[in-house]
C-alpha positions in Angstrom: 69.9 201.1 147.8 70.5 204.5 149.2 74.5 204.7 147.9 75.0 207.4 150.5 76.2 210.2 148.1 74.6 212.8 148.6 76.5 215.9 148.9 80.1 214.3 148.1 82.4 215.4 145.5 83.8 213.2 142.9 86.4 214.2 139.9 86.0 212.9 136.2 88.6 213.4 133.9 87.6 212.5 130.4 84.1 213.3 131.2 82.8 215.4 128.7 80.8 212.3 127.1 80.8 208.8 126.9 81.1 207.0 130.0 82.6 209.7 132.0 79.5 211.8 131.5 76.8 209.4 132.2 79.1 208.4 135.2 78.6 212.1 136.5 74.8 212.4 135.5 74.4 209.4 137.7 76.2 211.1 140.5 74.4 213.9 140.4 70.9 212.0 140.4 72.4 210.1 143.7 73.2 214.0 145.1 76.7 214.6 144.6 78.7 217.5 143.0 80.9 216.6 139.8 83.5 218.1 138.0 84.8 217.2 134.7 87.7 217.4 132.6 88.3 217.0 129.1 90.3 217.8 126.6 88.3 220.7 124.4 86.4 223.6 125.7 83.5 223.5 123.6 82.8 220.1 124.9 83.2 220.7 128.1 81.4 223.8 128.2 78.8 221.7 126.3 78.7 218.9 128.9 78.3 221.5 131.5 75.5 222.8 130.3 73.5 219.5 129.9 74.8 218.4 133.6 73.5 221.7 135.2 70.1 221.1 133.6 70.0 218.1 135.6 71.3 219.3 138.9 70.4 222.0 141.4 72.9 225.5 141.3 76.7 224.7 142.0 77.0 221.4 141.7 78.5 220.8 138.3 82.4 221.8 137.5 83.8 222.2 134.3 87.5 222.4 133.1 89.2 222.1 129.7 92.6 220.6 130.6 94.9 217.8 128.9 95.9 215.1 131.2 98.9 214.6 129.7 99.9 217.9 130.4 102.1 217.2 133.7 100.7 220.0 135.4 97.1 219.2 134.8 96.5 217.0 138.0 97.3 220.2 140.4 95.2 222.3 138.2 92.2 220.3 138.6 92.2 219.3 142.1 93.4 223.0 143.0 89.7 224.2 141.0 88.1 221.3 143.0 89.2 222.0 146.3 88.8 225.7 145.8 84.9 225.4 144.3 83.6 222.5 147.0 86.0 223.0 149.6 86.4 219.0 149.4 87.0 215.6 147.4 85.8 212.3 148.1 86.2 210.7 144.4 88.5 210.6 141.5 87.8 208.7 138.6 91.0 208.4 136.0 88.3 207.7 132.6 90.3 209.6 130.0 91.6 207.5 127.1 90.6 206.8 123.9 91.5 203.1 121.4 94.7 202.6 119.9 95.6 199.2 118.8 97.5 197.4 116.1 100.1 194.9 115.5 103.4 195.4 117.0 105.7 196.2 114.2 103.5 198.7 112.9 104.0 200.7 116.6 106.7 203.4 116.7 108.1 204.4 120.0 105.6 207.7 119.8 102.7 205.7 119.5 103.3 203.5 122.7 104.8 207.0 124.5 101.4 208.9 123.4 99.4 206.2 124.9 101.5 205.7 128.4 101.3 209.1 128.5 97.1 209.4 128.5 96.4 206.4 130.0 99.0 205.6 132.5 100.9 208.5 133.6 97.6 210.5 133.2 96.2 208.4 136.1 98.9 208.0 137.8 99.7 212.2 138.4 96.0 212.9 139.1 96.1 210.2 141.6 99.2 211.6 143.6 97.5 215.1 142.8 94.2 214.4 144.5 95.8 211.8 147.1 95.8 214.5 149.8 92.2 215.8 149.4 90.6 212.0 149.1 92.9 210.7 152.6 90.9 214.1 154.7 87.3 212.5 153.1 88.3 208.6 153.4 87.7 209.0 149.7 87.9 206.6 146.8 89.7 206.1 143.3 88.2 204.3 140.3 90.3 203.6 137.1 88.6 203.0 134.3 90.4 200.3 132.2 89.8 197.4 129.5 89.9 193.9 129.6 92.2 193.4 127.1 94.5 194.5 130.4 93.8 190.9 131.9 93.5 188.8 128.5 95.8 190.7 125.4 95.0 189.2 122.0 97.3 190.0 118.9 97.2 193.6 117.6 95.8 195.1 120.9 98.6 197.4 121.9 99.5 199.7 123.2 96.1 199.8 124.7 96.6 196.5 126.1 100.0 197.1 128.0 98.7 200.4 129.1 95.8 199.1 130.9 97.8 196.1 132.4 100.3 198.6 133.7 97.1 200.5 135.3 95.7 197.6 136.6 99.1 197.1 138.6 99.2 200.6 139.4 95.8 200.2 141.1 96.5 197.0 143.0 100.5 198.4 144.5 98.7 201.7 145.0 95.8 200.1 147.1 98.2 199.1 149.6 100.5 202.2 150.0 96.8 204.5 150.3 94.8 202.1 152.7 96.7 202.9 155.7 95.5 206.4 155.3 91.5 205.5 154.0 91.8 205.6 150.8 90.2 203.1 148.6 91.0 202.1 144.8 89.9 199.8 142.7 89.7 199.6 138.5 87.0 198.3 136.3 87.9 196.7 133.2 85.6 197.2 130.5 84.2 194.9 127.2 82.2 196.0 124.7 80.1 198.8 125.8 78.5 201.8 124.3 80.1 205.2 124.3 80.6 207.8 122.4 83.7 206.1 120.3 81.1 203.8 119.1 78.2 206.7 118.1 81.4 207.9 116.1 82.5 204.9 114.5 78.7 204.7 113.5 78.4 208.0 112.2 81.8 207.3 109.8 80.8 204.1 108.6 77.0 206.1 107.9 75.1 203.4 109.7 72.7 203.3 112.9 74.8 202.5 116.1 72.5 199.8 117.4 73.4 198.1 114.2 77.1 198.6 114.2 77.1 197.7 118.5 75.1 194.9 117.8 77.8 193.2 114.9 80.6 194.3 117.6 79.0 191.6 120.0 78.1 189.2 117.8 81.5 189.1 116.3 83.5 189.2 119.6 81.3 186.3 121.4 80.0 188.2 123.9 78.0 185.9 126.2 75.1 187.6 127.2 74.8 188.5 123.1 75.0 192.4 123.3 77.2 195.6 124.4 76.8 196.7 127.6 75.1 200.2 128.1 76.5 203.6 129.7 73.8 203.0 132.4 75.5 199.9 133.4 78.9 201.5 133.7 77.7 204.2 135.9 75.6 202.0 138.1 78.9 199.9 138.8 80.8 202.9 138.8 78.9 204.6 141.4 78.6 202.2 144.1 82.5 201.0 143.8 82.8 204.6 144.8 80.2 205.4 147.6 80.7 204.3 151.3 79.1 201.0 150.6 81.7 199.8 148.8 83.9 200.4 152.0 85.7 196.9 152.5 86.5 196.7 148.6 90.0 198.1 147.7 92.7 196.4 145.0 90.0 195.5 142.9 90.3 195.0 139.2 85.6 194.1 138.2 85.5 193.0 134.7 82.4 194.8 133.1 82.0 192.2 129.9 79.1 190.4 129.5 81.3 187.2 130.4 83.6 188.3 127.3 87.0 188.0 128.8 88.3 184.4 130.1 90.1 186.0 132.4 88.2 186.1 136.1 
């Protein structure tokens, strides 16, 4: 299926690697421009570099800029606008794990985790909103499942994610009027680069440690879901063929969650 992306512009943040980044090498291979934000210059500058191999001149866009910085959502869709004279797709992917039981969460813990996950998503959206209602364009939110279905020791990541699956839904009605789409996907199990760390830690192989993750948690289908998968998912909620779908929260699980 031709996805129809070929010279539109989406916005990453967090996409220096992980999901985020095979999300933009898949956008590039369908014929859009990407840029990328992260939090550390060498990566991003690293990231670049392996994105432009892949792409033809002037296509790839690279900033080093903290969403949590309140300011960072102008920045970044200022350098957008001003390098492709256009947006047509955000995607708010930055975040990272942080769960435990609730006594052992001090106020700065749940603060540092509203602040990235939520309130990150939530300024880059108003930031961009202007930019994606000239294209018709589309926001994706990249959240977890334990958003839908909590178990015990899964905040603040948990409330975080439910907050930003509300977010997407009350925010899908004020932005239709004017075009834009947005919609969340709520991720399992699946590989990224929190995982190849974890691995590297704990000094074993990855597809050993991923495949003990899936086995332990139940997962249906009996394995962890791949980057590919993500960014195949990814890519149509956000081309033109998704056009009708808006307020959206697609678990991406393997069946995990009981949660529809």
């Amino acid at each position: 299926m031709d996805l129809d992306l070929t010279d539109k512009v989406v916005a990453i943040t967090g996409g220096s690697d992980g999901l985020g980044f095979g999300l933009a090498e898949r956008l590039l291979a369908e014929g859009a421009a990407v840029a990328i934000c992260s939090r550390r210059d060498d990566a991003v500058a690293m990231a670049v570099e392996q994105l432009q191999a892949k792409a033809a001149a002037g296509r790839v866009l690279g900033l080093a800029l903290d969403v949590t910085d309140p300011e960072a959502g102008s920045t970044f869709a200022t350098a957008v606008l001003e390098t492709f004279g256009r947006c047509d797709g955000l995607v708010n992917n930055a975040g990272r794990s942080a769960a435990g039981p609730i006594g052992a969460l001090d106020d700065g813990a749940w603060q540092d985790d509203l602040d990235l996950k939520l309130f990150g998503a939530i300024r880059m959206t108003r930031a961009f909103t202007p930019a994606l209602t000239n294209t018709a364009g589309s926001i994706l939110n990249v959240l977890a499942i334990s958003g839908k279905h909590p178990g015990a020791s899964s905040s603040p990541t948990s409330v975080s994610r439910a907050a930003g699956l509300a977010f997407t839904k009350a925010a899908s009605k004020d932005l239709g009027p004017s075009g834009v789409r947005i919609n969340a996907v709520l991720i399992g199990l699946i590989h990224s680069g929190q995982w190849v760390r974890a691995a590297k830690a704990q000094q074993v192989p990855v597809e050993e440690l991923e495949a003990g993750l899936a086995l332990g948690a139940g997962v249906p289908l009996g394995r962890m879901g791949t980057t590919a998968e993500f960014a195949d998912l990814a890519a149509f909620i956000l081309s033109p063929r998704a056009s009708y779908l808006t307020g959206v929260g697609i678990n991406l699980d393997g069946g995990l969650s009981s949660a529809v």
